[in-house]
N, C-alpha and C positions, 0 to 999 in steps of 0.2 A: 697354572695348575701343574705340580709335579707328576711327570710322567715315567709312572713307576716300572713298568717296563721298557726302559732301556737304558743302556750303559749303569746298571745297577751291580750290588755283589749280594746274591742271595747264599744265603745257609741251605746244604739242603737233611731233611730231616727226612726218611724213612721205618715207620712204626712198623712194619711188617716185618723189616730184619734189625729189627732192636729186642734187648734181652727185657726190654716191659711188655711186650707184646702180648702174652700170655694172662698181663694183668686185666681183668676185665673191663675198668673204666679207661685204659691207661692211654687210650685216642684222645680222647676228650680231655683227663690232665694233661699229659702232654703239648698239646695245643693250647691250654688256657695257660703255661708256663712259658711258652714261647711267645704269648702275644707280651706276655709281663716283659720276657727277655729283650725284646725287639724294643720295648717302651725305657728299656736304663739302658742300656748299650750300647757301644757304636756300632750299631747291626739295623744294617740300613732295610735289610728285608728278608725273608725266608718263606722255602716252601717246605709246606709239610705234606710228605703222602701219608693218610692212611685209609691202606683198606683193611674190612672187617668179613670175617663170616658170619654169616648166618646170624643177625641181628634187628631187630624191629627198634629203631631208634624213636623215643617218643619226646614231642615238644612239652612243654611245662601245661598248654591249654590241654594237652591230651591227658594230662592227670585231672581233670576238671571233669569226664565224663562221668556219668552217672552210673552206671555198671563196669566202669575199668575194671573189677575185677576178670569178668566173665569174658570182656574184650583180652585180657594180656595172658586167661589161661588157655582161652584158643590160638593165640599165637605160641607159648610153649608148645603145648601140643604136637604142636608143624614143627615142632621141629628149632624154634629162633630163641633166642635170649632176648632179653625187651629190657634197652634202660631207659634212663629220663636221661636228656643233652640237659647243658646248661646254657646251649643257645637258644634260639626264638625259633618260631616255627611250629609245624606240624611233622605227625608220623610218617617215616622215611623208611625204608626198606635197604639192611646192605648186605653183601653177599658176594662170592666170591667175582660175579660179572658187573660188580659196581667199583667206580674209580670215586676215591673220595679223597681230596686234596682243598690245602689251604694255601692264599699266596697270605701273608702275615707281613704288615709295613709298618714303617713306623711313619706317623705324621708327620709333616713337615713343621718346623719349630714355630713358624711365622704364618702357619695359616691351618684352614678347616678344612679337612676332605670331608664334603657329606655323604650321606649313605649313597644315594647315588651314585655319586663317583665313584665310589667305590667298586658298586657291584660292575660299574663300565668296566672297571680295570678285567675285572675276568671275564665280562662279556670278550672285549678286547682281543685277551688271551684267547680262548675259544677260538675264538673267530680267525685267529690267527694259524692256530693249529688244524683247522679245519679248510683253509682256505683252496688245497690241494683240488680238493675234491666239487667243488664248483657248485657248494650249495647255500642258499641264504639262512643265516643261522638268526633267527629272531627270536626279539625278548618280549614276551608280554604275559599275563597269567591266561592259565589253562585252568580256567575254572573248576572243572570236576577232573582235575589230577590231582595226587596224593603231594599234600604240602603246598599250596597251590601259592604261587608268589608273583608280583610285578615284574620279575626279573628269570621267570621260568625261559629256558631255553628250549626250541621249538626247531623242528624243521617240516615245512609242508601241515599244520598245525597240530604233529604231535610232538609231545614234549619228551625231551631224552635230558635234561638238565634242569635243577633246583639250585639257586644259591640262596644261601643265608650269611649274616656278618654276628660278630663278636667285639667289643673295643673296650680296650680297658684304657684310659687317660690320652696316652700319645701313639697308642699300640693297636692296631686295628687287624683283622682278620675276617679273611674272605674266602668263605668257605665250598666248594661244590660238589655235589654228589653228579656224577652222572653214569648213565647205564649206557653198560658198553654190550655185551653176553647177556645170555642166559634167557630166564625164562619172564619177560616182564608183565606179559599179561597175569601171571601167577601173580607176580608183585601187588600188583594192582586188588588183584582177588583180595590179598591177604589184606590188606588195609579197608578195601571194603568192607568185608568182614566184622574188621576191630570197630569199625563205627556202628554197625550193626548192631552187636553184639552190645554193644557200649553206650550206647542211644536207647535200643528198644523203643524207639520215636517218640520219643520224649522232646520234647522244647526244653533248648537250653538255652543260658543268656548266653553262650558261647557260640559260635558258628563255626559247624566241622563242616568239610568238604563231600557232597555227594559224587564218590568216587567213581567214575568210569573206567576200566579197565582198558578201554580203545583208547585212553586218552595217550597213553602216553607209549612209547617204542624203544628199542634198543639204537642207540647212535650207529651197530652195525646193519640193522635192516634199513635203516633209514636211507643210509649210503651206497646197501648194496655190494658192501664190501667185508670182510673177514677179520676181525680187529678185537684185540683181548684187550684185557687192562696193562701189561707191560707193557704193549706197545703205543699204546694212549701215554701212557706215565714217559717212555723216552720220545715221542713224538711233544710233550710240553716241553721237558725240558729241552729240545733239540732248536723250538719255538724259541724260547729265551736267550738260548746261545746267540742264534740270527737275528738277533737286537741288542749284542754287543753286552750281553750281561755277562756276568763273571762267577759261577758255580764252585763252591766250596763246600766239602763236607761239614753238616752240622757236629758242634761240640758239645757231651753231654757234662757242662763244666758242676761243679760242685752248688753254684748259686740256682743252676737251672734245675738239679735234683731237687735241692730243698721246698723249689714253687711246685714243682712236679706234683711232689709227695702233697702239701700244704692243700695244690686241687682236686688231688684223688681222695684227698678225707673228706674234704666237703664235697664230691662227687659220689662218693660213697655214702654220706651220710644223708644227701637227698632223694637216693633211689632206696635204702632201707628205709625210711620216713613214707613214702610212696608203696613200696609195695611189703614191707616187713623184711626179717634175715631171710 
């Protein structure tokens, strides 16, 4: 099993100080271009940060609910933009006190990483970054948290990390949002809310999460300690140096625009499809 953190050379990619930033979907193409990039290239690996403001990120089953309208005009309302991801999953919350990063690999020619393994690689990571501080970071779902997954990150049994994956051929991406700041019980509110709101308790053939708001906590209360998103984002990479990786600024070469662009039109044209211009 190749052990993708260490002695590796990652790209690294920041959307926050890039000139797409501004663009609305421009997280999500940009990552669905880089997983392409990572799958023809010799680009053994790459991390991509981005965070977002004030955002209600919604899974493809969340367009399924029965009143999404009423659920995504209470989320304007407050204040958030709301798109459709084109990964898997449930509604997510991001904002200025959330880190959200991708480690982006490419397969190995000769064999299968399954999902699994995968998500171990950032379990891993995490674990690695966090080890400072002398707490057991577990993976298992937290039921009535927002997005609720096998591979929810947890300490003391609340959850402060979700990961989800994306893979296109030999190019896999490993995605995680985790909350660092701010106000998370709000968080939780607000996705309650959207099912509420979007339910009206209705039986669907689909199963949304009945969200708790207790469930889940900031990675700084948990700790006990003071910690923003920059210093989460150099605390990972600092993690990957001390496993002998090799950090090189991402290029935004001419091939990676065109898949960029190529994502953001179908990323655009599935959230007007969903909710109109």
């Amino acid at each position: 099993m190749t052990d993708f953190l260490t002695n590796s050379t990652y790209q690294v990619y920041d959307s926050s100080i890039s000139a797409l930033k501004t663009q609305t979907y421009s997280h999500f193409a940009l990552g669905d271009a880089l997983i392409r990039q990572v799958n023809t290239e010799d680009i053994p690996a790459i991390i991509h940060f981005w965070p977002i403001d004030q955002m209600i990120i919604l899974g493809m089953m969340d367009t399924k609910l029965p009143y999404l309208d009423e659920g995504v005009s209470f989320l304007k309302n407050e204040g958030y933009q709301v798109c459709v991801r084109p990964a898997g999953g449930l509604a997510v919350v991001a904002d200025p006190g959330i880190i959200n990063f991708s480690l982006i690999l490419q397969e190995p020619a000769n064999s299968k990483v399954s999902i699994d393994a995968g998500y171990e690689v950032m379990l891993r990571l995490i674990q690695k970054v966090l080890a400072p501080y002398n707490e057991e970071i577990k993976a298992y779902e937290i039921e009535d948290s927002y997005c609720p997954g096998k591979f929810d990150l947890s300490i003391d049994g609340k959850k402060f990390a979700g990961i989800a994956q994306r893979r296109f051929k030999k190019g896999i991406a490993i995605m995680i949002y985790l909350s660092v700041e701010g106000n998370q019980q709000r968080r939780g509110e607000l996705i309650q809310t959207l099912y509420e709101k979007g339910m009206r308790g209705e039986e669907t053939r689909w199963k949304y999460p009945a969200v708790n708001p207790d469930s889940m906590a900031n990675l700084s209360d948990l700790l006990g300690v003071s910690l923003t998103v920059p210093q989460i984002k150099e605390m990972v990479l600092t993690a990957l140096k001390e496993e002998e990786n090799r950090l090189i600024e991402g290029n935004y070469t001419a091939e990676l625009m065109t898949e960029y662009q190529s994502a953001y039109d179908k990323m655009e044209k599935r959230n007007i499809q969903t909710f109109g211009n």
